[in-house]
N, C-alpha and C positions, 0 to 999 in steps of 0.2 A: 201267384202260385196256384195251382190246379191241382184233383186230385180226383183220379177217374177211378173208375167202378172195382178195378181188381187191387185199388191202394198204390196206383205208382204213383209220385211224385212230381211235376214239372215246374220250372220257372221260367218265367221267359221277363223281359224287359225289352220294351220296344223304344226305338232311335225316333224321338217326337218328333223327328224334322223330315224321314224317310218312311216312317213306319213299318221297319223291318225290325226285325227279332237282332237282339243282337248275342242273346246267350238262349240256349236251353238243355239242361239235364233231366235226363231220366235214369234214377238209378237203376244197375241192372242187378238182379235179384239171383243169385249162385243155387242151383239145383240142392237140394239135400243128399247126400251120395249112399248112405243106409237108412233103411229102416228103423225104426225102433219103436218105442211101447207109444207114446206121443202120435208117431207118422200112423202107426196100425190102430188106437183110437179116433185119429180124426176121420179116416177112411169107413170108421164102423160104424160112426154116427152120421158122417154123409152119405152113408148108402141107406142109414134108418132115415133119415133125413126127406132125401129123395125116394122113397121106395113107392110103389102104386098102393093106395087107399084098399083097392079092390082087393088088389091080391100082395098081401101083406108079408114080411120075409117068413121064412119057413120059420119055427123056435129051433129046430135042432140044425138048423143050418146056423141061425144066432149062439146056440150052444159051441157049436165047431166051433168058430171064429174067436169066441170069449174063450176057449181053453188053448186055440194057439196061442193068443195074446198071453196069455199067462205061462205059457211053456215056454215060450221066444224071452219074455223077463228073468225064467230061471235059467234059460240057459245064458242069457247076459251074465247074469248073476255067479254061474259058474266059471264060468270065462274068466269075469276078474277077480276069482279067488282063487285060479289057473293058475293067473299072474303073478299074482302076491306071494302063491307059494313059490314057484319059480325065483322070482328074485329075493326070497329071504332062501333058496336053496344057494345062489349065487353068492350071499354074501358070508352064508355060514362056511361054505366049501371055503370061500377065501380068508376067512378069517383061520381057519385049519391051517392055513398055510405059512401065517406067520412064525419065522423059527425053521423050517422045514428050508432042504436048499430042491432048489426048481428050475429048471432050463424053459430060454422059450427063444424065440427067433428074434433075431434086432433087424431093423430096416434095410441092412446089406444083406440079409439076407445067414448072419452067422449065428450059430448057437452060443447060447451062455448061459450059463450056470454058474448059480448066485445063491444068497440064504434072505430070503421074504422076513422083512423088517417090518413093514406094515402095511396097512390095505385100507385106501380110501374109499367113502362110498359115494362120493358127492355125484359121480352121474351114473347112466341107466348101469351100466358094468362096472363092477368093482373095479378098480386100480392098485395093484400091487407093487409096492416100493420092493426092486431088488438093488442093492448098492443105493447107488443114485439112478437109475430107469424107476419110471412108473410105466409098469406093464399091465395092461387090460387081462381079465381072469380067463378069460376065451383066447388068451394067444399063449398061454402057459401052457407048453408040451410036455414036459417029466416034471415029477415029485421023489424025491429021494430023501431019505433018512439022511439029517447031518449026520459028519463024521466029526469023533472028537470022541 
């Protein structure tokens, strides 16, 4: 096994009687597809890193950079508290629903209208029990007042 300068990997085993290769892997390494506080610190210490002795990085160009880095984490930051409200809005709206009769579309394509018995939350979208359908909160078209 071999391990060259940027850390791949290889193995080879060679055929003692031919002396050919008879395996070798190199794993292949998958691009990182965003950015984030990690990717934009290693870039900010390999350009302090590399930078010329002579002429040294600007501070206020170092000031920039260290205050995107930290506006780029709040706004991560706000994002997933985007979300979290978002889906505790999804499960409150559907929890409202339980008792309430509701129409939504069945896969022929027919309305029905039913009375929401209950609402599970186990994946990313609530599931609303009407009769016997469990219907997703985003395909629920009317909300009406039971009658009785």
């Amino acid at each position: 096994m071999t391990v060259d300068a940027v850390g791949s990997v290889s193995t080879a085993a060679t055929d003692s009687t031919a002396g050919t290769s008879l395996y070798s892997t190199t794993p292949v390494r998958t691009p990182k597809q965003t950015l984030d506080s990690e990717t934009f610190m290693s870039l900010l210490v390999a350009q302090l890193r590399n930078q010329d002795p002579s002429s040294p990085m600007d501070t206020n160009q170092m000031i920039s950079q260290t205050t995107q880095l930290a506006m780029m984490e709040k706004l991560t930051a706000l994002s997933t508290t985007a979300d979290e409200n978002f889906s505790l809005q999804m499960r409150t709206a559907a929890a409202a629903l339980v008792g309430q009769s509701v129409t939504y579309t069945d896969a022929a394509g027919a309305s029905v209208t039913g009375i929401a018995s209950a609402v599970s939350y186990a994946g990313p979208v609530p599931q609303v029990t009407i009769g016997t359908a469990s219907v997703a909160l985003d395909a629920i078209s009317g909300v009406t007042a039971p009658t009785g």
